[in-house]
N, C-alpha and C positions, 0 to 999 in steps of 0.2 A: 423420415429417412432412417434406415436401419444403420447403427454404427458399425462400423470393422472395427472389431478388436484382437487383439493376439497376445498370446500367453507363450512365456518363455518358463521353460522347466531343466536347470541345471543338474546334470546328474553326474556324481562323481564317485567311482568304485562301485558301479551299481548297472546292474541291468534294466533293462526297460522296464520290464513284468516284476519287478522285485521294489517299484517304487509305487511307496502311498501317494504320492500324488497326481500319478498316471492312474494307478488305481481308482482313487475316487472322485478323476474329473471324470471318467469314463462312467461313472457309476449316475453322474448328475445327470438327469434329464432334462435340465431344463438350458446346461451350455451346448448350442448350436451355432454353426455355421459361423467359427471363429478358426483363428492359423494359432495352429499351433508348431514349437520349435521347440524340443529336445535337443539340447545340448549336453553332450556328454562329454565333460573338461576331465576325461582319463580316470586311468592311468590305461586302460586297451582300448583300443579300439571294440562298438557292441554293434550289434545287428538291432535293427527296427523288427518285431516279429510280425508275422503277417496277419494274425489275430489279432495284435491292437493297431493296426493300421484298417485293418477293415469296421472294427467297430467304432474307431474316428470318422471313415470315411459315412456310413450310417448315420452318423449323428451331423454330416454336411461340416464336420469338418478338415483342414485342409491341415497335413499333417509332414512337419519335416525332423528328421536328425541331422546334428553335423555330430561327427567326432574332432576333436580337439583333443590332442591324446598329451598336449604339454603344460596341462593344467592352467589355463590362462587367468591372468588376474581376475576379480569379478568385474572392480569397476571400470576396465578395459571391457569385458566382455557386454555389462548392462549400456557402456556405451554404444557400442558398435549395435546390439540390439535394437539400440530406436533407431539410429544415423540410418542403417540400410533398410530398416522397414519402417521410414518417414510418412508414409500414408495412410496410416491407421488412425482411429481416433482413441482406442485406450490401450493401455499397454499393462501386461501381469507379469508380476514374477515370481517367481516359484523356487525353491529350493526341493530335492526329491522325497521330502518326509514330513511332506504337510496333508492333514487331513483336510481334504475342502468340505465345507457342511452348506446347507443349504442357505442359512444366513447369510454367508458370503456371499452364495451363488448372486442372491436379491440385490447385493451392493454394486453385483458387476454389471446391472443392468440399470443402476437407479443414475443419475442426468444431473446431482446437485452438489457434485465438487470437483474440484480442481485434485485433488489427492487424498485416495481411500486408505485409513489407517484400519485395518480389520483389529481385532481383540488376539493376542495371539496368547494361547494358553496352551502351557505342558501336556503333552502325551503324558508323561510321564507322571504327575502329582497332579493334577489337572487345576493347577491353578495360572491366573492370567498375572504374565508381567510386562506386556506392550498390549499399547502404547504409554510413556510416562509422560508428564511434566512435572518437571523438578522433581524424581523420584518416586512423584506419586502416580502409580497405576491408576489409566482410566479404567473404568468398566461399565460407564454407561454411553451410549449414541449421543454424539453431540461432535460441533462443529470447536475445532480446536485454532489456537494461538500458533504463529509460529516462532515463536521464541520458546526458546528451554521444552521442546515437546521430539523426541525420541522415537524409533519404532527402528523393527528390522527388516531388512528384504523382502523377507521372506512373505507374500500376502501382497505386498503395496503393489495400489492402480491410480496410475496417473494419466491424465488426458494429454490428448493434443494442445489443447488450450495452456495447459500445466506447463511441456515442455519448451513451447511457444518462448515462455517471459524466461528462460534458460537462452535459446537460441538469442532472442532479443539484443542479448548483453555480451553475445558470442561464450557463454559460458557453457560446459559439459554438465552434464546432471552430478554426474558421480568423479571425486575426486580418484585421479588417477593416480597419484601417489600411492596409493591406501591398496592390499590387494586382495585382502580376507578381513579381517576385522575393521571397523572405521571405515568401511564405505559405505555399510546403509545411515551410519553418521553423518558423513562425509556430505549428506543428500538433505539436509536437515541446515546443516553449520551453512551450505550455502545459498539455499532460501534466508534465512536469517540475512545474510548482505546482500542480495535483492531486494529483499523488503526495506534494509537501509536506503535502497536509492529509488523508493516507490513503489514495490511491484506489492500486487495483495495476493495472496493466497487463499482458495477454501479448502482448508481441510478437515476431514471428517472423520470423527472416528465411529464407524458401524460394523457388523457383522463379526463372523468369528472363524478363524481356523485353531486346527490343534495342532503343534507343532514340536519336532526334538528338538530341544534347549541344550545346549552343550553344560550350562549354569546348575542342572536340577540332576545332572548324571554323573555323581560322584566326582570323585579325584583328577586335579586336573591332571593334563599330560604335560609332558617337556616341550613336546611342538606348538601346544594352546597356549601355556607357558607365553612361549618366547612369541609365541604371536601376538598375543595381549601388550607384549612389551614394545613392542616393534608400534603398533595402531598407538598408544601411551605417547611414546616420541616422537610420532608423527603429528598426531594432534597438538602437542606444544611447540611444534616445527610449523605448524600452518595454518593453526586458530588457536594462537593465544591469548591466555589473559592472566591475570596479577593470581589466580587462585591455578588455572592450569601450572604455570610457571614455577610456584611454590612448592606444589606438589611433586615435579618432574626433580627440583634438587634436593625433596627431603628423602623421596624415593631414591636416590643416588647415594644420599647418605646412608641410608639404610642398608644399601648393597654392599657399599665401603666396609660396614661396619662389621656386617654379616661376611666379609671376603668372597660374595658371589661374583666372580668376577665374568662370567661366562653373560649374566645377568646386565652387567654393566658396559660390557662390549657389545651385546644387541641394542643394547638403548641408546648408544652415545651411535653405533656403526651407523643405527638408521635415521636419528638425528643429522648426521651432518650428511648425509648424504640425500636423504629429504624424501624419500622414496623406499618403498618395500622394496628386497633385491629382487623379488620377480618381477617388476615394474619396470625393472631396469635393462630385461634382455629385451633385444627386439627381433 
């Protein structure tokens, strides 16, 4: 029996025909007769053009956009992703500047894990830094641990079967606290407490996309900045431990000491208040 599968492709500040990874899923010959959903989280509203809709529909597959023009959290959005389209059996996700290569393409079709960690390496330097465990980059195929092992949104395919031992325990895949940084975390820390109370996981690291890394493209910004800050105090707010915890008041100190105070009120704002402030409207 043929699987349904569907692919989610996030696109923000970007037009349809101006993203690599509409670009070169179109380009792959061998993804057929899957749903796919464009989501464009703002800031305008875009048009689906009618030349990459027809050449989806060509290749049998079945093609939708929403706008969402108010930037919706991700791990609000990756949630609502599975809950309304429950009847698939693997689910992709996409960020709009990922090269898919043919490697990959092989993984979306392969039947021997529970969740596909691809290889994801720089556009940009073209060197690979997901998936880690304990820091150390994989970069060979092989079926991985779920303790201390890393990867980002961007590429991951999880099954039915996957989402299944989530539902099981009435848990969401993706922490909703978290609404840009720390949710493809967020998806990781809570497998680890399933597997506390039994559940086994297979997960696999094959294949490969290329991807923008915010990490390998100079200077950070004031908005990356304080979002790193905000994912920082959220993670010591909702997985911690004796080394998270350490870290979160020597980092305090350091703000103190430095008088970044601007620093110090993103971290403590979204500590106590337990949630990203976009998490927070409804």
């Amino acid at each position: 029996m043929t699987e349904k599968i569907i692919f989610l492709i996030v696109l923000y500040n970007k037009k349809i025909d101006e993203s690599t990874t509409v670009k070169t899923l179109l380009d792959s010959s061998s993804v057929l007769d899957v749903k796919i959903i464009i989501h464009n989280n703002g800031p305008d509203d875009i048009t689906l053009p009618l030349s990459v809709f027809n050449a989806f529909r060509k290749k049998g597959a079945d093609i939708e956009l929403v706008n969402c023009t108010q930037n919706k959290p991700l791990s609000i959005l990756y949630n609502e992703f599975i809950f309304f389209n429950s009847d698939y059996d693997k689910y992709i996700l996409f960020d709009d500047d990922s090269v898919i290569t043919n490697a990959f393409v092989e993984q979306v079709y392969s039947t021997d894990y529970d969740l596909l960690l691809p290889k994801i390496t720089s556009i940009k330097d073209r060197q690979t830094y997901y998936p880690i465990i304990d820091e150390v980059v994989i970069t060979d195929d092989k079926f991985l641990p779920v303790k201390r092992v890393f990867s980002i949104g961007s590429g991951l395919i999880f099954t039915k079967v996957f989402l299944d031992k989530f539902s099981k325990h009435s848990l969401k895949p993706f922490d909703e606290s978290f609404a840009l940084y720390g949710v493809d975390f967020s998806l990781f820390r809570r497998m680890c407490r399933l597997e506390s109370k039994g559940e086994k996981f297979k997960i696999k690291s094959a294949g490969q996309i290329l991807h923008s890394l915010s990490r390998t493209e100079g200077k950070e910004t004031k908005f990356r900045r304080e979002e790193r800050l905000i994912d920082f105090s959220l993670t010591t707010r909702h997985y911690p431990s004796f080394v998270q915890i350490y870290r979160f008041f020597k980092k305090s100190i350091k703000e103190v000491l430095c008088l970044r105070v601007r620093n110090l009120y993103v971290m403590y704002e979204s500590f106590f208040h337990g949630s990203h402030p976009r998490c927070r409207i409804k």
